[in-house]
C-alpha positions in Angstrom: 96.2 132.5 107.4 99.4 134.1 106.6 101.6 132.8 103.4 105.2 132.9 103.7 107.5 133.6 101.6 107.6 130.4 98.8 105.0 128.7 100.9 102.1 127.3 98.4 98.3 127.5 98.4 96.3 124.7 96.8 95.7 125.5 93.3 92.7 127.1 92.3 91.5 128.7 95.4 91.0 132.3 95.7 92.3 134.6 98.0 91.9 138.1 99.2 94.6 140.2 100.4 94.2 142.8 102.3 96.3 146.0 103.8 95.5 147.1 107.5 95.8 150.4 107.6 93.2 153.3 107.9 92.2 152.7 104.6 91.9 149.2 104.3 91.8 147.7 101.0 90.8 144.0 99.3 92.5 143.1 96.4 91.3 139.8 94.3 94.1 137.4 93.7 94.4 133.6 92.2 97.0 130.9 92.7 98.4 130.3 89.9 101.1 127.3 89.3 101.9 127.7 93.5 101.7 131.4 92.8 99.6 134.4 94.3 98.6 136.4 91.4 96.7 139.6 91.4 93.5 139.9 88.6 93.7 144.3 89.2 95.7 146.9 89.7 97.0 148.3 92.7 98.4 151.4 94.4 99.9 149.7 97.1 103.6 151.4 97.6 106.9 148.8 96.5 107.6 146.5 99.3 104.1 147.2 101.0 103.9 143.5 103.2 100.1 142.3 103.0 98.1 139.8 104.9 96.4 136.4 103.0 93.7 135.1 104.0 91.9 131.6 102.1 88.0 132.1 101.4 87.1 129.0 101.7 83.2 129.6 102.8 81.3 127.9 100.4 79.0 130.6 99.3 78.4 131.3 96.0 78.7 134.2 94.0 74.8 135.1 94.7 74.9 134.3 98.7 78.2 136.1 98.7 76.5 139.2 96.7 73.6 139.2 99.3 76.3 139.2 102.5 78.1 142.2 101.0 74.5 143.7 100.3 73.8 143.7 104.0 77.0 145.0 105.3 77.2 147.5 103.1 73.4 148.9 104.5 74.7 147.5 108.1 77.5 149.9 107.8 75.1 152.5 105.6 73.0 152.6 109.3 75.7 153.0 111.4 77.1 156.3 109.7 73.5 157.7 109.8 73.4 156.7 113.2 71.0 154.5 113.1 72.7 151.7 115.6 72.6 150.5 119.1 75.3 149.4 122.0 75.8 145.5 121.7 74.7 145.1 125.2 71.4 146.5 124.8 70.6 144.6 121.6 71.8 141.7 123.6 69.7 142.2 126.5 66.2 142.9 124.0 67.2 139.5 122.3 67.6 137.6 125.1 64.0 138.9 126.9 62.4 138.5 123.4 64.0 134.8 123.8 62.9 134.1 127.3 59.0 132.8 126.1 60.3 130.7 123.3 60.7 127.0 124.4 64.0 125.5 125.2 66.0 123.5 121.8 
């Protein structure tokens, strides 16, 4: 969801912006009285545009601890290598799939 420019968010959620680049890069912000405020520091250069984008999952801090967990070792095996084509994996889940009954 991209804000515009004096466009408001509901108060109180939280919102993480993000820069699409090569080295991508998540910055925790608050609205604040209609406003985006950021809690850290940033390098970002002046005028740098960013993209907004509502959280609004319903984990909580724990369940969103664990999901970051996992893709941090998801993305841990694919640097060592340790991954497989999507098609394949779909193809072994689906014949693993065929002797289970139908829903």
């Amino acid at each position: 969801m991209a804000v515009a420019p004096g466009e408001h968010l509901v108060e109180g959620l939280t919102a993480v912006v993000t820069r699409y680049s090569d080295n991508m890069q998540a910055l925790k912000v608050q609205v604040k009285n209609g406003r985006l405020v950021v809690d850290e520091p940033t390098n970002l250069p002046e005028g740098a545009e960013v993209e907004v984008v509502v959280i609004d999952d319903k984990l909580t801090t724990e369940e969103r601890a664990e999901l970051h967990a996992s893709l941090d070792r998801a993305l841990d095996d694919s640097e060592a290598g340790r991954s497989m084509d999507a098609g394949e994996y779909l193809k072994q889940y689906r014949a693993g799939r065929a002797d289970r009954p139908a829903r």
